[in-house]
C-alpha positions in Angstrom: 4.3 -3.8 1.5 6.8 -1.5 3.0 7.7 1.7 1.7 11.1 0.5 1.3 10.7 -1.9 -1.2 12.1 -0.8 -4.2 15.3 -0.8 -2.5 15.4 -4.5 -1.8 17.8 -6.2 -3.6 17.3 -7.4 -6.3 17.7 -4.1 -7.7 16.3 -5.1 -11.1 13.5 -3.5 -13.0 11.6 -7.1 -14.1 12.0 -8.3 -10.7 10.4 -5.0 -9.1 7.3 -5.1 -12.1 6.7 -8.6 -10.5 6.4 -7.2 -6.7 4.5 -4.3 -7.9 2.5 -6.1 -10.4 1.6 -8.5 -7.6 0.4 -6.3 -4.7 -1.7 -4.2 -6.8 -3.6 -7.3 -8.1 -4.3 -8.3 -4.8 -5.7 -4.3 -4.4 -7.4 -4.4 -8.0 -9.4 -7.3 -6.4 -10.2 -5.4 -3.0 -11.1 -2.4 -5.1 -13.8 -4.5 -7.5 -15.3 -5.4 -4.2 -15.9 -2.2 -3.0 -13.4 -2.6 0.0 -11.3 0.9 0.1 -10.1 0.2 3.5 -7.1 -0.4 4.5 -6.3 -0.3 0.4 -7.0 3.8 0.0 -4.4 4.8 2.5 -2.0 2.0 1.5 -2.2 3.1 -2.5 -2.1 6.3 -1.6 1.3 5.9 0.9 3.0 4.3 -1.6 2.2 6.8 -4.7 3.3 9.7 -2.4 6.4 7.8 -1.5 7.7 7.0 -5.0 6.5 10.5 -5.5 8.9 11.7 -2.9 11.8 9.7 -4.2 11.4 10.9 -7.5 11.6 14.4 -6.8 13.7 14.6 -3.6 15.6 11.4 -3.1 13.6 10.5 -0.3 11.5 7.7 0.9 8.9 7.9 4.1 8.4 5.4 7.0 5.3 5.9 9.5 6.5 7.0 12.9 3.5 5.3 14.9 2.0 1.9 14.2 -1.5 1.8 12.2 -3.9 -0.2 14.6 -7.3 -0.5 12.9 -7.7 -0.7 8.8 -8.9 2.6 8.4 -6.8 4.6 10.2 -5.7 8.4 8.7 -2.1 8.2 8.1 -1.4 12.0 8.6 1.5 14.3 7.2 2.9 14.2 10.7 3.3 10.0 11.1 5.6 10.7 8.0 9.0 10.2 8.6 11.2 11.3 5.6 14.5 9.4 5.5 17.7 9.8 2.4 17.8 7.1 -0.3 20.6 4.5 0.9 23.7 4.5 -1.4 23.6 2.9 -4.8 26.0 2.7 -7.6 24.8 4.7 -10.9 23.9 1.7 -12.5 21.3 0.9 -9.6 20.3 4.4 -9.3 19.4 3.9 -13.1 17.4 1.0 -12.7 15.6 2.6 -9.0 14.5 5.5 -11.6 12.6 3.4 -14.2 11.2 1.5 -11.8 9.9 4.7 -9.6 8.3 6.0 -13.2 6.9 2.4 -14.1 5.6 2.1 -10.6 4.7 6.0 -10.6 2.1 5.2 -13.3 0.4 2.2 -11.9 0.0 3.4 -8.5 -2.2 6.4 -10.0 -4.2 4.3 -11.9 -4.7 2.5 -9.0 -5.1 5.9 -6.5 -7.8 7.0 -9.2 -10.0 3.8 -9.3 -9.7 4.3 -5.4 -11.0 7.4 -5.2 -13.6 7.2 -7.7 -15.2 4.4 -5.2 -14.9 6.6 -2.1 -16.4 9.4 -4.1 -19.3 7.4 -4.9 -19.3 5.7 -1.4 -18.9 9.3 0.7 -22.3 10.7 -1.5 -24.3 7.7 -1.1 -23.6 7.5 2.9 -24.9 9.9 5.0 -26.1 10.2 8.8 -29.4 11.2 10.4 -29.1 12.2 13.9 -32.6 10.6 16.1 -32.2 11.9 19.5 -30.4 14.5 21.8 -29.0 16.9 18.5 -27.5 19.2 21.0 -25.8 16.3 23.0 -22.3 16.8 21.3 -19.9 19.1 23.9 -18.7 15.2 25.7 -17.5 14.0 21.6 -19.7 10.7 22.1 -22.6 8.8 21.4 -24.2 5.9 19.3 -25.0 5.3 16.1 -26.5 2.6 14.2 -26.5 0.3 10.8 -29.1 -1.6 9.3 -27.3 -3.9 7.0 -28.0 -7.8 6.1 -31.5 -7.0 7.6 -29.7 -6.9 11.3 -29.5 -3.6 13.3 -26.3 -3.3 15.0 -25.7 -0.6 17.5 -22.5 1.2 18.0 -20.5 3.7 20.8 -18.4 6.5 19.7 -15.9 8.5 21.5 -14.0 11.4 19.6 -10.8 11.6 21.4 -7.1 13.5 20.0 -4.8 11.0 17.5 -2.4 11.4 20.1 -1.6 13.4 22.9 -1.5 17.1 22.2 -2.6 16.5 18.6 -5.2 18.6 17.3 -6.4 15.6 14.9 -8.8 13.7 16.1 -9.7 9.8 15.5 -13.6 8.5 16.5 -13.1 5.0 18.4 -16.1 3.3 18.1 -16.7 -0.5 19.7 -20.1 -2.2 18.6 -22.7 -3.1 21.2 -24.8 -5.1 19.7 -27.1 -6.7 16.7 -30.3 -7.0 17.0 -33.3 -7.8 14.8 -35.3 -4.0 15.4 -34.1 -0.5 15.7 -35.3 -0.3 19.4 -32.2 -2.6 21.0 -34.0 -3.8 24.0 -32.0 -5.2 26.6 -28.3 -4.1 24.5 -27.2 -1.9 27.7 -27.7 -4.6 30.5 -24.6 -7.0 29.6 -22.2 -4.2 28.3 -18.5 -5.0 29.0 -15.8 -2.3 29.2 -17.3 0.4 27.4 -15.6 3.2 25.6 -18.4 5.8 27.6 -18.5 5.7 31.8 -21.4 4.0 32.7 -23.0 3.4 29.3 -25.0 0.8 31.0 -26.8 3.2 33.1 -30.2 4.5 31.4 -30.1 7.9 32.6 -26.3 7.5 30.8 -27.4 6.2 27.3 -30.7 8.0 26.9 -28.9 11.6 26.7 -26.1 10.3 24.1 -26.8 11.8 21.0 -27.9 9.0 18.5 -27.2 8.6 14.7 -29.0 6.5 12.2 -26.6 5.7 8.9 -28.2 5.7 6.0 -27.0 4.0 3.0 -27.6 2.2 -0.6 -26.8 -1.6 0.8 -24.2 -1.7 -2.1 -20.7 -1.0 -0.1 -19.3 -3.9 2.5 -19.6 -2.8 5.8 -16.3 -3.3 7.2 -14.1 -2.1 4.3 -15.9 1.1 3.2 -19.3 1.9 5.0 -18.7 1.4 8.5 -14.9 3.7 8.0 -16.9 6.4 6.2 -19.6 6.5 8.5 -17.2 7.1 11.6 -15.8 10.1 9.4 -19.2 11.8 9.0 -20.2 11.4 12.4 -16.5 12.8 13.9 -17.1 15.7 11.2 -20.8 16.3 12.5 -19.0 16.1 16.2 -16.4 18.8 15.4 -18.4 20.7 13.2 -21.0 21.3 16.1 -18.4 22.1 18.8 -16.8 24.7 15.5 -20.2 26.2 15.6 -20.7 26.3 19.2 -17.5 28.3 19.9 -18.1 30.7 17.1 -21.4 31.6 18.5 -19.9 32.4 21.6 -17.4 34.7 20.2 -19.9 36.8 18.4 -21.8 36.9 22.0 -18.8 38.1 23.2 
């Protein structure tokens, strides 16, 4: 739903509580599932938004497109733009449906984050092998999950160019029935890390287990939380590393 929607027309109040009504039962359903991604950035969006028009006569559209569902929409992909024109009659109608749709977003926003709260302390990483490996920002991790193993590469690179935000790309290698993913490197194609293929390349990469409760879906929630965790441990370590060097200094 775009952020523009309550300025559609029909700029009627029963008509808008159908829309609204509409798109958060399709989220009320994701959210009973477990699935918080995309649906925790898009509930969130839209409750800041009405937020915004509320106070400020406002509204915000992104200024980059969101490729992959659980993308970080950041303060600076916000573009704030001036509510078009309305007569006062519209404008009264715009206001009770911001305050009706005010309210059902954060009942919505609060269900959401009670989930990731639950789903953040119940996931965690181990890291097996090469702790100190983290100054290149990349690596592999795994996930047990269905009773399959399925291997993963990471790279930390900025958001965008000269951001200081930083997004983990990760592409999956493969699944396979044991922890030990013999023969995963030999048919690799286009990896995110140079030569991943190469043993002397992959056997050095720092290596994360994720460990979890088998109770969240993997694409919607675990596998988006567990890229968080191991970008934080990334950037945490080099954080560490340079504030070490200071004190040296």
């Amino acid at each position: 739903m775009e952020t523009s929607w309550i300025f559609h027309e029909p700029i009627d109040f029963e008509h808008k509580q159908y829309v609204l009504l509409a798109y958060l039962q399709k989220i009320k359903k994701n959210l009973n599932n477990l699935k918080l991604y995309p649906n925790f950035q898009q509930i969130s969006l839209h409750l800041a938004n009405i937020n915004l028009v509320i106070e400020k006569g406002q509204y915000v559209t992104l200024n980059r497109q969101i490729k992959e569902p659980d993308d970080e929409i950041l303060i600076t992909d916000l573009v704030p733009l001036n509510v078009p024109v309305f007569s006062k009659e519209e404008l009264d109608e715009l206001f009770k449906i911001c305050l009706f749709s005010s309210e059902k977003l954060k009942d919505e926003f609060n269900q959401a984050k009670a989930i990731w709260e639950i789903a953040n302390d119940s996931i965690s990483i181990e890291v097996l092998q090469n702790k100190n490996a983290t100054s290149k920002k990349q690596g592999l991790f795994y996930i047990e999950y269905d009773n399959k193993f399925t291997l993963y590469e990471f790279i930390i690179k900025p958001i965008k160019k000269n951001s200081v935000e930083t997004k983990n790309l990760i592409k999956k290698i493969c699944v396979s029935e044991d922890n030990t993913f013999e023969g995963c490197f030999a048919d690799i194609k286009k990896p995110l890390i140079k030569n991943l293929e190469d043993k002397d390349v992959h056997k050095n990469l720092i290596l994360f287990k994720v460990v979890h409760t088998n109770q969240f879906p993997l694409r919607e929630t675990l596998l988006p939380i567990a890229k968080r965790k191991v970008m934080n441990y990334i950037n945490q370590s080099k954080f560490i590393e340079v504030n070490n060097l200071t004190k040296k200094i």
